[in-house]
PDB file of N, CA, C, O and CB in Angstrom:
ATOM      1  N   UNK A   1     310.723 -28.247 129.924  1.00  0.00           N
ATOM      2  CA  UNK A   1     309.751 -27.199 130.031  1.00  0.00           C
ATOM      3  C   UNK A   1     310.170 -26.224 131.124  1.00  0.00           C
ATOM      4  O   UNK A   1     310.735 -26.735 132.090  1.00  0.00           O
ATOM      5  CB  UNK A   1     308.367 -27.776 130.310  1.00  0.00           C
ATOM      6  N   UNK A   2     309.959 -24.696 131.134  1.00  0.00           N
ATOM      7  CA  UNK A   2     310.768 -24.080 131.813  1.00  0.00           C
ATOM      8  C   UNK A   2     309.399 -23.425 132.793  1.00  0.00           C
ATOM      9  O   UNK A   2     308.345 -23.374 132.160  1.00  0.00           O
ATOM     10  CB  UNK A   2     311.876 -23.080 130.868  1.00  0.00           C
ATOM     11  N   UNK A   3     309.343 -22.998 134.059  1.00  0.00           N
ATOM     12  CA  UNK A   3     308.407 -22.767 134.929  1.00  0.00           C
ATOM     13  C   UNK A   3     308.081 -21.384 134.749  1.00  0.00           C
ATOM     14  O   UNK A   3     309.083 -20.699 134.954  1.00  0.00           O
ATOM     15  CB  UNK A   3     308.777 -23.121 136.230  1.00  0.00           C
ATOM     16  N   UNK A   4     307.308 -20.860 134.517  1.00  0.00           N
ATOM     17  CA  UNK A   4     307.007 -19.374 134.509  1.00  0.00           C
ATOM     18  C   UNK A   4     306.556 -19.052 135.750  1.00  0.00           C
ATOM     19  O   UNK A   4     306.037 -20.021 136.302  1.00  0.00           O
ATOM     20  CB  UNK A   4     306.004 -18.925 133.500  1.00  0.00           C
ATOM     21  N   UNK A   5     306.559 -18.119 136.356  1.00  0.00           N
ATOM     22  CA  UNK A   5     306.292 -17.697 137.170  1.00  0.00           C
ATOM     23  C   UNK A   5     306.066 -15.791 137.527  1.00  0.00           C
ATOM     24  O   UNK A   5     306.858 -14.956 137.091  1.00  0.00           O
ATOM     25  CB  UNK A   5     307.079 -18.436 137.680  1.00  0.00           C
ATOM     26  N   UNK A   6     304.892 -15.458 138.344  1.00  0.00           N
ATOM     27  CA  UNK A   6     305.015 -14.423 138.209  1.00  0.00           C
ATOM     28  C   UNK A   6     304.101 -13.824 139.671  1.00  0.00           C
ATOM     29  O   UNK A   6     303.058 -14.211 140.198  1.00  0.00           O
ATOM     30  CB  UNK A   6     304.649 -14.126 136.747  1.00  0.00           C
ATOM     31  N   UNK A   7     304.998 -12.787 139.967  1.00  0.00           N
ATOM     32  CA  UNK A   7     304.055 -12.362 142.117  1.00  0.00           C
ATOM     33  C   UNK A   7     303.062 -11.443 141.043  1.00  0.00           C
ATOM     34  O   UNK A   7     302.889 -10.958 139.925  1.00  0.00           O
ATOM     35  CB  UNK A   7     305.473 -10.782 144.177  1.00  0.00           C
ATOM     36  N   UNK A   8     302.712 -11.606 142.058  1.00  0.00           N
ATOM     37  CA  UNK A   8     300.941 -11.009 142.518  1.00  0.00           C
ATOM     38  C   UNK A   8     301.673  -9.948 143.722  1.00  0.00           C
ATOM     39  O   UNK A   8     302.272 -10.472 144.661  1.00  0.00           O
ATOM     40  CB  UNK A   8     299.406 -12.683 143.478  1.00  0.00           C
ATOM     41  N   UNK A   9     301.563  -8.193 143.603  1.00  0.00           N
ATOM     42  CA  UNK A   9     301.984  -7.529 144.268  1.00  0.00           C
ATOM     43  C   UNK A   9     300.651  -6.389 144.710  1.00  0.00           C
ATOM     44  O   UNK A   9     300.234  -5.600 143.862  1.00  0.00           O
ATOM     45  CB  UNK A   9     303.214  -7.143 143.612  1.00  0.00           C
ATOM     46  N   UNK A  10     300.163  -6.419 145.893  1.00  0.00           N
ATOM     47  CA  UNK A  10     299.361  -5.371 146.598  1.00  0.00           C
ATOM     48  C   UNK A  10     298.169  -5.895 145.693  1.00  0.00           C
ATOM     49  O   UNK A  10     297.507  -5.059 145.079  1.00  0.00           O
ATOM     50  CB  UNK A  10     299.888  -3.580 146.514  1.00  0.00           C
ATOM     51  N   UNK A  11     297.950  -6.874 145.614  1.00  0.00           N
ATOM     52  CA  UNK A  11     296.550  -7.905 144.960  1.00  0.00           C
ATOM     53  C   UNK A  11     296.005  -7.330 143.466  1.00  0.00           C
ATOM     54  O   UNK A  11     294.868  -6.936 143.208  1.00  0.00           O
ATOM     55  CB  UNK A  11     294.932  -7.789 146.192  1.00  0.00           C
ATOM     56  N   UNK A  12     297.223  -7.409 142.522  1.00  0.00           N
ATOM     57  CA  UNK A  12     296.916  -6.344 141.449  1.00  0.00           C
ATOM     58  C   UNK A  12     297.067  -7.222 140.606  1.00  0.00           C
ATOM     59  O   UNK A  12     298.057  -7.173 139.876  1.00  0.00           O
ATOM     60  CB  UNK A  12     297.734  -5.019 141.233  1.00  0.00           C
ATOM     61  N   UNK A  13     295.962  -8.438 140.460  1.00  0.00           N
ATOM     62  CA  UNK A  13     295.810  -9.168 139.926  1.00  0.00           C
ATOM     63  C   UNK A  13     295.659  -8.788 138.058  1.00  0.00           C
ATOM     64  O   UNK A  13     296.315  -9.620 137.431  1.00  0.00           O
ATOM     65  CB  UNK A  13     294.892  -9.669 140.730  1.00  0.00           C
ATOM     66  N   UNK A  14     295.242  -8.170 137.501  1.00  0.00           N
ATOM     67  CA  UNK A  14     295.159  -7.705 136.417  1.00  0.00           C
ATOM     68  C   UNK A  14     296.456  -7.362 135.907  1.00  0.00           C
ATOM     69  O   UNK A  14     296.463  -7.317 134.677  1.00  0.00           O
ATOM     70  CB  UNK A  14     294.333  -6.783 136.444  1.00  0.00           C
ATOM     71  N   UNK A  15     297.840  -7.038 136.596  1.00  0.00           N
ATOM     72  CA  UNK A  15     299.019  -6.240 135.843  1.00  0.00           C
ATOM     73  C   UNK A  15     299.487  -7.618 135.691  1.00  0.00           C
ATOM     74  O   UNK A  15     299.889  -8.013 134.596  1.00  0.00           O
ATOM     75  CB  UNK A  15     300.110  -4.941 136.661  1.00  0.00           C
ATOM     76  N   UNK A  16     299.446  -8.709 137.178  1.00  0.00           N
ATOM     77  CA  UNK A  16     299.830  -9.776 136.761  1.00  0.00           C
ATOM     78  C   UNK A  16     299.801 -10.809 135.857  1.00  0.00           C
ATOM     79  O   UNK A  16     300.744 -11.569 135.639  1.00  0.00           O
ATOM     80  CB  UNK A  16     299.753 -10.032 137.262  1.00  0.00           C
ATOM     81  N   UNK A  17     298.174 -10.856 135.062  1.00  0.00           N
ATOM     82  CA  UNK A  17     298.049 -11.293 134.028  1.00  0.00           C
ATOM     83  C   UNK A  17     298.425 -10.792 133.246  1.00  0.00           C
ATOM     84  O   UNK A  17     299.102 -11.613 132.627  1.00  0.00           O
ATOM     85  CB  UNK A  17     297.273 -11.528 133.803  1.00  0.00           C
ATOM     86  N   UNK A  18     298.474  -9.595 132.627  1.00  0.00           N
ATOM     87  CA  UNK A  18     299.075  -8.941 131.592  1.00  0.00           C
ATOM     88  C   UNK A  18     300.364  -9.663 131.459  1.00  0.00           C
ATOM     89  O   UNK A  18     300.651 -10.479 130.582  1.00  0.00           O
ATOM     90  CB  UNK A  18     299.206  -7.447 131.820  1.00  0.00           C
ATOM     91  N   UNK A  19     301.277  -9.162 132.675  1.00  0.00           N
ATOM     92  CA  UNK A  19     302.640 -10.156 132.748  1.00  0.00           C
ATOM     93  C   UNK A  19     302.799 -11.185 132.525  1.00  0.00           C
ATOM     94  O   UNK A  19     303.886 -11.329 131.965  1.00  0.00           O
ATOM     95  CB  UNK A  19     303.155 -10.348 133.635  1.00  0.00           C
ATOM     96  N   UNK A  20     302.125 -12.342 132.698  1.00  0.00           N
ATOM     97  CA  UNK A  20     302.015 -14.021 132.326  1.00  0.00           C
ATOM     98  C   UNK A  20     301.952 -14.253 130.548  1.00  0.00           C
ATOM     99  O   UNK A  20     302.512 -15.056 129.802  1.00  0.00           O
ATOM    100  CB  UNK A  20     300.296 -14.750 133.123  1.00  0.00           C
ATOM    101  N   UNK A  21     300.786 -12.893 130.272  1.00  0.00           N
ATOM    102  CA  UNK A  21     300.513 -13.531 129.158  1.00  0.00           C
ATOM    103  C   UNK A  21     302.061 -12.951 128.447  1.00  0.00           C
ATOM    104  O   UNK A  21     302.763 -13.521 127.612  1.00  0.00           O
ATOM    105  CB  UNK A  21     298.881 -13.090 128.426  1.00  0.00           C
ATOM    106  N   UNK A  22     302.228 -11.883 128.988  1.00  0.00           N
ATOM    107  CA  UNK A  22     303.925 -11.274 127.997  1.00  0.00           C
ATOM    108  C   UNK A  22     304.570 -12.738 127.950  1.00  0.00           C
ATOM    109  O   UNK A  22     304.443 -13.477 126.974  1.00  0.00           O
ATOM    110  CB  UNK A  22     305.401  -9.810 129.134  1.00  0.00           C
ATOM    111  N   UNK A  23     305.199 -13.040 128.981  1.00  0.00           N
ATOM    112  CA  UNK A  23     305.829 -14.454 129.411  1.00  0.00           C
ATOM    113  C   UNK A  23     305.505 -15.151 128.714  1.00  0.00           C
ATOM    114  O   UNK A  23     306.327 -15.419 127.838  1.00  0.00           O
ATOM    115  CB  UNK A  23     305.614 -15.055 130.555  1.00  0.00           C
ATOM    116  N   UNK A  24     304.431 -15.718 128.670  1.00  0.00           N
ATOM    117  CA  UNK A  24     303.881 -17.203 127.747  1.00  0.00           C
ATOM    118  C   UNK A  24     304.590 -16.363 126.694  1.00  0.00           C
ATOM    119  O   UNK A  24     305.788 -16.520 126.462  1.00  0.00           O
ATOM    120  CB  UNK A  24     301.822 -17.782 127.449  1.00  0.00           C
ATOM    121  N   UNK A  25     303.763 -15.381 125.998  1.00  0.00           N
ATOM    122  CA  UNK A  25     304.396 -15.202 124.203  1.00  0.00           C
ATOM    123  C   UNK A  25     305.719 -15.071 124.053  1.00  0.00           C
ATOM    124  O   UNK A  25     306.113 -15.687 123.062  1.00  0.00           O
ATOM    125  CB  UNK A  25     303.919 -13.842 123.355  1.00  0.00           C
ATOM    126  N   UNK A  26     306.568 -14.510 124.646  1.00  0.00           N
ATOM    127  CA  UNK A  26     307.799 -14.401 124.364  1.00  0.00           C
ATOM    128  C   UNK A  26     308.914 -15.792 124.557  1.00  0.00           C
ATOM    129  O   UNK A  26     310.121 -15.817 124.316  1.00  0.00           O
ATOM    130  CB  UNK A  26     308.110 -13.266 125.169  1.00  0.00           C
ATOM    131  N   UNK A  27     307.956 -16.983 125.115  1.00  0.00           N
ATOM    132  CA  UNK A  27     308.552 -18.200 125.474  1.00  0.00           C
ATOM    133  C   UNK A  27     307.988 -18.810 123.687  1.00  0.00           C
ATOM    134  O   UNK A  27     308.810 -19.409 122.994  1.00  0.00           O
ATOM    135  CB  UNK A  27     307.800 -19.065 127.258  1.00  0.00           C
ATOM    136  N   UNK A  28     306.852 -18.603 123.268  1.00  0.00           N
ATOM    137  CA  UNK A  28     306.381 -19.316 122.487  1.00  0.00           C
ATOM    138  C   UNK A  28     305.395 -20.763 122.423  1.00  0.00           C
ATOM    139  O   UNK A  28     305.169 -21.769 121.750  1.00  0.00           O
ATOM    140  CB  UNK A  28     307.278 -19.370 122.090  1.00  0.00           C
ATOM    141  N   UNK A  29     304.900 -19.816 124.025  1.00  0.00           N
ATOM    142  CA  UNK A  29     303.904 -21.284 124.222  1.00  0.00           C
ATOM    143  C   UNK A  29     302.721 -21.073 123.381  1.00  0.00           C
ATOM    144  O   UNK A  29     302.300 -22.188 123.072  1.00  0.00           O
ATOM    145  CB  UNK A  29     303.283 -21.608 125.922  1.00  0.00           C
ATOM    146  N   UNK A  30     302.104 -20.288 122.948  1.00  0.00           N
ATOM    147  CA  UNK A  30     301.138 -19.916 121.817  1.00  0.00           C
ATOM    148  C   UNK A  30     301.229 -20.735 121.179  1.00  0.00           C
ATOM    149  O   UNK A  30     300.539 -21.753 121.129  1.00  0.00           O
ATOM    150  CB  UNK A  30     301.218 -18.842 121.079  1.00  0.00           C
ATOM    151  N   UNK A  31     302.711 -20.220 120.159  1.00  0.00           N
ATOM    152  CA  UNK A  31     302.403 -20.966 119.166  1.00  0.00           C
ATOM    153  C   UNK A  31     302.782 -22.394 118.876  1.00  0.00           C
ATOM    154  O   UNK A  31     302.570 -23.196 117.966  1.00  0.00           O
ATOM    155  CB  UNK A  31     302.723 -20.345 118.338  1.00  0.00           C
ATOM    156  N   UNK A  32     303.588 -22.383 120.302  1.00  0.00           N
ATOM    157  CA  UNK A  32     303.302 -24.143 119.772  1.00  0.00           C
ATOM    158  C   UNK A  32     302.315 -24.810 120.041  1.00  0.00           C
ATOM    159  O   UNK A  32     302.178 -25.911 119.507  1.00  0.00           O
ATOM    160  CB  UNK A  32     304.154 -25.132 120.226  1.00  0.00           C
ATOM    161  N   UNK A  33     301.349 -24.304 120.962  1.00  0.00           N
ATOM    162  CA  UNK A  33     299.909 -24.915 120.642  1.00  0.00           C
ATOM    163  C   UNK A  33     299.401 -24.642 120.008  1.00  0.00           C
ATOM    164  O   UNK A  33     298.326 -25.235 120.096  1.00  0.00           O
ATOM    165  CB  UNK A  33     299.088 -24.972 121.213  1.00  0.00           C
ATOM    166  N   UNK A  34     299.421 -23.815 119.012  1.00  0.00           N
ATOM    167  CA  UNK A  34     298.703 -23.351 117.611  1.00  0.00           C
ATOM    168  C   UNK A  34     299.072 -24.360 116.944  1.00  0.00           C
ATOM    169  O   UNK A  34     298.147 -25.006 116.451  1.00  0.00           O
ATOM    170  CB  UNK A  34     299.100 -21.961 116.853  1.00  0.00           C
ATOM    171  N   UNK A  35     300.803 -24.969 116.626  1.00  0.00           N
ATOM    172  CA  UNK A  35     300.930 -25.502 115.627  1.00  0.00           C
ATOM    173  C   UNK A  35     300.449 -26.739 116.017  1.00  0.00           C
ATOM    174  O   UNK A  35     300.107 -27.476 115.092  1.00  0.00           O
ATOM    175  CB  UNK A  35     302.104 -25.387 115.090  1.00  0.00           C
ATOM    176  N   UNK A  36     300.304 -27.264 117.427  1.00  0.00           N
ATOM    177  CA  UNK A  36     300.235 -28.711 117.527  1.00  0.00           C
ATOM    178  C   UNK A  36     298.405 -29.035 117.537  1.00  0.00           C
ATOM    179  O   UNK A  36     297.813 -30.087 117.777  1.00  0.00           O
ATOM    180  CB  UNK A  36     301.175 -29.251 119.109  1.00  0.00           C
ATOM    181  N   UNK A  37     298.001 -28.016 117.267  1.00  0.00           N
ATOM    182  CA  UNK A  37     296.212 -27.915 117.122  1.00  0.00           C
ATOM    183  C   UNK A  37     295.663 -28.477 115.998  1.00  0.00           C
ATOM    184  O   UNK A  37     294.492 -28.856 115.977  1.00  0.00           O
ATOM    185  CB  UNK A  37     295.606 -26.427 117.028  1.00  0.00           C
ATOM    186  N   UNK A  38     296.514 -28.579 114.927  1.00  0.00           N
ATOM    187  CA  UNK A  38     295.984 -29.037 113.912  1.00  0.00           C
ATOM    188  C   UNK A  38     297.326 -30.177 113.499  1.00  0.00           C
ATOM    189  O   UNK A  38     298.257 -30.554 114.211  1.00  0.00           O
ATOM    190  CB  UNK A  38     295.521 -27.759 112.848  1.00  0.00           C
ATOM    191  N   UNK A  39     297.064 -30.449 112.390  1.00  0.00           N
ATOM    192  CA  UNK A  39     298.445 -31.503 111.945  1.00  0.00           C
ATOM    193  C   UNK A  39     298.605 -30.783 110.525  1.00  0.00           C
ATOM    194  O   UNK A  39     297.761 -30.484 109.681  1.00  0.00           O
ATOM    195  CB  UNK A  39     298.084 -33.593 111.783  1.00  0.00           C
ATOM    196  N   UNK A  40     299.866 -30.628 110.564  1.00  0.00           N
ATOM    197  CA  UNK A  40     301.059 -29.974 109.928  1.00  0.00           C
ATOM    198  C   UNK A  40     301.880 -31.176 108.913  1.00  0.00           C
ATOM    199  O   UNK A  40     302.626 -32.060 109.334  1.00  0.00           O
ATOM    200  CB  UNK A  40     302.124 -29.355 111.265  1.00  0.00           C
ATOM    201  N   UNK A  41     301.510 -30.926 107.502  1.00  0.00           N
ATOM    202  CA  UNK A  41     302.755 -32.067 106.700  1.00  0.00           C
ATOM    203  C   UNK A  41     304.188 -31.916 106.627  1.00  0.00           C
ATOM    204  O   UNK A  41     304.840 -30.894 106.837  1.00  0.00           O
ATOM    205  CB  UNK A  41     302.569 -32.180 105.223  1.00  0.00           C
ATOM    206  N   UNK A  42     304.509 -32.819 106.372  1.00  0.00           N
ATOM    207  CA  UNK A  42     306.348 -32.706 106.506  1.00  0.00           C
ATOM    208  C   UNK A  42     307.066 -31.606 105.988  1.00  0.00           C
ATOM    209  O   UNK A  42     307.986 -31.051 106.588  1.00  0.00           O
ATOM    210  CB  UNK A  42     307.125 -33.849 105.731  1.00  0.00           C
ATOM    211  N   UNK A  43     306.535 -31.213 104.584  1.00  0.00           N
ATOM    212  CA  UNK A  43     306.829 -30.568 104.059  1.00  0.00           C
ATOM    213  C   UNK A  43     306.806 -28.963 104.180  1.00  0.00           C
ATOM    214  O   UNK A  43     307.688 -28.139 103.941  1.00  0.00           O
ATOM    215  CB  UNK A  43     306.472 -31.056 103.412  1.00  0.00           C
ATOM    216  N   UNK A  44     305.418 -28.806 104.657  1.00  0.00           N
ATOM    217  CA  UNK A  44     304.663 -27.663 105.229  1.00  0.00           C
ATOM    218  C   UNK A  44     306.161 -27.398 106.445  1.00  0.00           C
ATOM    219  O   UNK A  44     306.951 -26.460 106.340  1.00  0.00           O
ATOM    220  CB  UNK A  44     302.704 -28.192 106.011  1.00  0.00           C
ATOM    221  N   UNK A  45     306.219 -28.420 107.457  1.00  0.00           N
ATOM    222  CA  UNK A  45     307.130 -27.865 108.161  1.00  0.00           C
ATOM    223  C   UNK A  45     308.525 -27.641 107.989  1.00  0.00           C
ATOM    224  O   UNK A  45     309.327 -27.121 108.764  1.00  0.00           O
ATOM    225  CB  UNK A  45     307.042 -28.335 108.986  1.00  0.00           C
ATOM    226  N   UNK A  46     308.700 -28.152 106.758  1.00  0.00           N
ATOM    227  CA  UNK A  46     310.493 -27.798 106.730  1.00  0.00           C
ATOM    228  C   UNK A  46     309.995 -26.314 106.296  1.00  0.00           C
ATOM    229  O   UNK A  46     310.457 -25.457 107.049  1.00  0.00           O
ATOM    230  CB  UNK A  46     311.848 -28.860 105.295  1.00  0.00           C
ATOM    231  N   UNK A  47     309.144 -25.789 105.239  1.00  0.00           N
ATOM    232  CA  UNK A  47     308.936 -24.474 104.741  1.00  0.00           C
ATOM    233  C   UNK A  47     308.935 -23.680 106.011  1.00  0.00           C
ATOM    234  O   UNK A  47     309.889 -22.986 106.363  1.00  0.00           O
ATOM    235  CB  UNK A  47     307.615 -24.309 103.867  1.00  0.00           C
ATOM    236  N   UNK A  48     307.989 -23.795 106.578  1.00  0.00           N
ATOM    237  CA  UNK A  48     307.972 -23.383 107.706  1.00  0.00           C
ATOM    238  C   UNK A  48     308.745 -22.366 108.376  1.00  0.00           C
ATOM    239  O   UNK A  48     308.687 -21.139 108.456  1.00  0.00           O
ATOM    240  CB  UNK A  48     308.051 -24.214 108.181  1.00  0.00           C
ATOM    241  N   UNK A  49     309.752 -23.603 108.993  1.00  0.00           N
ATOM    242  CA  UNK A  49     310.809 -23.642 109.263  1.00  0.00           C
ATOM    243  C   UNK A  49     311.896 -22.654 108.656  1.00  0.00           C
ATOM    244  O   UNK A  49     312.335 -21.718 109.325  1.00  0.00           O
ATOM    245  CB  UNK A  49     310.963 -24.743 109.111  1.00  0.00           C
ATOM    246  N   UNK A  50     312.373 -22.949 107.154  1.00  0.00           N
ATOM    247  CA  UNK A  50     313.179 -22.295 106.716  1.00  0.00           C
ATOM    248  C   UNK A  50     312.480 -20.832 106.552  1.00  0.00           C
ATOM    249  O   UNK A  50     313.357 -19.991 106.355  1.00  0.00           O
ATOM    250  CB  UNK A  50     313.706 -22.969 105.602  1.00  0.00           C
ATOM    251  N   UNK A  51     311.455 -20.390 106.568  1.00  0.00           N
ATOM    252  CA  UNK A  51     310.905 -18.853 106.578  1.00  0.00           C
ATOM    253  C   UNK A  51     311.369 -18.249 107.661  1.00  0.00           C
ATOM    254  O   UNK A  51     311.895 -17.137 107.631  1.00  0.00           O
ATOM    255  CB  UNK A  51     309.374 -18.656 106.606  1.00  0.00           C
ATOM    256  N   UNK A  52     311.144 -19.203 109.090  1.00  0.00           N
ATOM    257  CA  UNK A  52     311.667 -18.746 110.132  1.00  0.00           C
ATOM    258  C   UNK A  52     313.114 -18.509 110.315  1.00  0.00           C
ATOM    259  O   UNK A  52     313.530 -17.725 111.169  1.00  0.00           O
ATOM    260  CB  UNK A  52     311.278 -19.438 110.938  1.00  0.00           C
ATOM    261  N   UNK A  53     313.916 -19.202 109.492  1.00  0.00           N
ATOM    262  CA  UNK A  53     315.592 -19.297 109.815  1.00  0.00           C
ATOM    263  C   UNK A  53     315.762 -17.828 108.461  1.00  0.00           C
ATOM    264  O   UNK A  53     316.805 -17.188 108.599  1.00  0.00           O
ATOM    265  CB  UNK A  53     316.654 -21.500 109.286  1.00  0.00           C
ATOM    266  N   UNK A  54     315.015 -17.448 107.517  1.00  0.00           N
ATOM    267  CA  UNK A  54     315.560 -16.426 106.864  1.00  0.00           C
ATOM    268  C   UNK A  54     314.453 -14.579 107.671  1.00  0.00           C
ATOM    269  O   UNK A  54     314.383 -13.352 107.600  1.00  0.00           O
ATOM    270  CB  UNK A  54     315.285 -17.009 104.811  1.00  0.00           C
ATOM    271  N   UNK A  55     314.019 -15.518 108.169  1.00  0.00           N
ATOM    272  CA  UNK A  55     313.239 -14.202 109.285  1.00  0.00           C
ATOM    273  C   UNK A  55     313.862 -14.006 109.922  1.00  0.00           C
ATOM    274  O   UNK A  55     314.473 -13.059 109.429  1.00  0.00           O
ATOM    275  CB  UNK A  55     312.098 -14.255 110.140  1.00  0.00           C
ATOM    276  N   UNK A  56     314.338 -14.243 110.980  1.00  0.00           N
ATOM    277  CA  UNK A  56     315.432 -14.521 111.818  1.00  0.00           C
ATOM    278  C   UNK A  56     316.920 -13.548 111.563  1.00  0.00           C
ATOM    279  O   UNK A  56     317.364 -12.605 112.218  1.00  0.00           O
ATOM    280  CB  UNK A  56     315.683 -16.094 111.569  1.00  0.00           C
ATOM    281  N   UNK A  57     317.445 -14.244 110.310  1.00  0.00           N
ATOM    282  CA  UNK A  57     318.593 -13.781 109.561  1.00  0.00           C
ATOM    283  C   UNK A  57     318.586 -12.159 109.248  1.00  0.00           C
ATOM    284  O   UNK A  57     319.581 -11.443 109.359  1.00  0.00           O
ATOM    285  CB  UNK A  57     318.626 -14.607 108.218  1.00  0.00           C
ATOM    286  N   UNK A  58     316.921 -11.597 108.727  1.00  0.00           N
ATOM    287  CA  UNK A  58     317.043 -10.595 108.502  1.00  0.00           C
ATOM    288  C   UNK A  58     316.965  -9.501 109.194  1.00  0.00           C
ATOM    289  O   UNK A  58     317.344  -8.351 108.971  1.00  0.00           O
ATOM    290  CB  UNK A  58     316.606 -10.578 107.877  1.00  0.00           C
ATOM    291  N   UNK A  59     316.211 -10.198 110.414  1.00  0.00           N
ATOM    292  CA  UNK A  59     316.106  -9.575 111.818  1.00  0.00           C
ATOM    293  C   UNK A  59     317.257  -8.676 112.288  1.00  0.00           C
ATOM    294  O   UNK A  59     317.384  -7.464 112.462  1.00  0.00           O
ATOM    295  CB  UNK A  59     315.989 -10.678 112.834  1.00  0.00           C
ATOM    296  N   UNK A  60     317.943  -9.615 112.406  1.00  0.00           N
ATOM    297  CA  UNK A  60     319.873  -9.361 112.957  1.00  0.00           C
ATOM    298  C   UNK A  60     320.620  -8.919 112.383  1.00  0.00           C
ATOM    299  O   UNK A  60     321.589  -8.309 112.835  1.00  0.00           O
ATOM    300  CB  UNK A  60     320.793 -10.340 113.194  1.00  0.00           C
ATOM    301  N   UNK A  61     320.327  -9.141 111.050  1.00  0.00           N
ATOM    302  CA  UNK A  61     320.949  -8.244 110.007  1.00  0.00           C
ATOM    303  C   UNK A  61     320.583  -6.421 109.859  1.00  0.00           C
ATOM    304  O   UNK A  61     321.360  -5.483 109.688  1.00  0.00           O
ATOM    305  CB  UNK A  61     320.470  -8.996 108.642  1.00  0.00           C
ATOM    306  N   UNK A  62     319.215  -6.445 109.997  1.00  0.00           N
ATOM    307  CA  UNK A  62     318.977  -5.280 110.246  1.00  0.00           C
ATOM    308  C   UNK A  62     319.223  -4.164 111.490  1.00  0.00           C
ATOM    309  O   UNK A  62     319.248  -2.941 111.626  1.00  0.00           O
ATOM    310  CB  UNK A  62     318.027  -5.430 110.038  1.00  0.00           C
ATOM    311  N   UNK A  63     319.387  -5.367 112.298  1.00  0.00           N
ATOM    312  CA  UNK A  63     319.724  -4.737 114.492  1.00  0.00           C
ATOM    313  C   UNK A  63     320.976  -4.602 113.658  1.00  0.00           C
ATOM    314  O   UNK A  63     321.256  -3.556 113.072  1.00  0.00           O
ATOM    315  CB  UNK A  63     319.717  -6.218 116.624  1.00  0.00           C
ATOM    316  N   UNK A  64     321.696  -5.658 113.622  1.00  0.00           N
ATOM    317  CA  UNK A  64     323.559  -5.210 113.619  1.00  0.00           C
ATOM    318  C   UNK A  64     323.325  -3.444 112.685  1.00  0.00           C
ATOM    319  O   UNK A  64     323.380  -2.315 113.172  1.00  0.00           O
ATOM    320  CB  UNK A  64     324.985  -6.925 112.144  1.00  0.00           C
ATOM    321  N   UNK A  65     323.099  -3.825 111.421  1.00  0.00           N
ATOM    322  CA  UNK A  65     323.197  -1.963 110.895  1.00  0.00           C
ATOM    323  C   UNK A  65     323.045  -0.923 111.754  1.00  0.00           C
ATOM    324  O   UNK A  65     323.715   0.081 111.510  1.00  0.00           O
ATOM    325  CB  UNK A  65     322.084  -1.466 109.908  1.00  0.00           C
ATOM    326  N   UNK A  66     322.340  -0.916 112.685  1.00  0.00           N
ATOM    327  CA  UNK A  66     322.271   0.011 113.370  1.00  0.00           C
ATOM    328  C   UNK A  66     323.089  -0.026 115.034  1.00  0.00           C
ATOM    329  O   UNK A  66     322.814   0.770 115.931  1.00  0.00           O
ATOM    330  CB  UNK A  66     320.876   0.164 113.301  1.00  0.00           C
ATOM    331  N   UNK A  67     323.956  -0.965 115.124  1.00  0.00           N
ATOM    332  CA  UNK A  67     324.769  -0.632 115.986  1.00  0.00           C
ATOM    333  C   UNK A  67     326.202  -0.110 115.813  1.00  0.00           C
ATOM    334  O   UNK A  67     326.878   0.177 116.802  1.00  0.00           O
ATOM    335  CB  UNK A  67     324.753  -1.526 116.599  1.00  0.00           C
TER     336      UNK A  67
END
């Protein structure tokens, strides 16, 4: 598990949350408590899964075209 962390600058407590929550989502702590909130079948998760590995694929495929 990796430590997030984030200052608190001139007591501007509000930008700092904003910042945490960026952090959490872009780590993916959301959603793995989303997924671990309910129970998920085996199957459900390989699908899952492979949506994510051709999401992914098309992602990069589309960045590379434009470099």
């Amino acid at each position: 598990m990796k430590n997030i962390e984030v200052r608190v600058l001139n007591d501007d407590l509000e930008k700092a949350m904003r910042i945490l929550k960026k952090k959490i989502q872009n780590d993916g702590l959301f959603k793995r408590l989303k997924l671990k909130k309910s129970y998920e079948k085996p199957s459900e998760c390989r699908r899952r899964k492979q949506r994510e590995i051709v999401r992914r694929q098309r992602m990069n495929a589309s960045r590379s075209r434009y470099r």
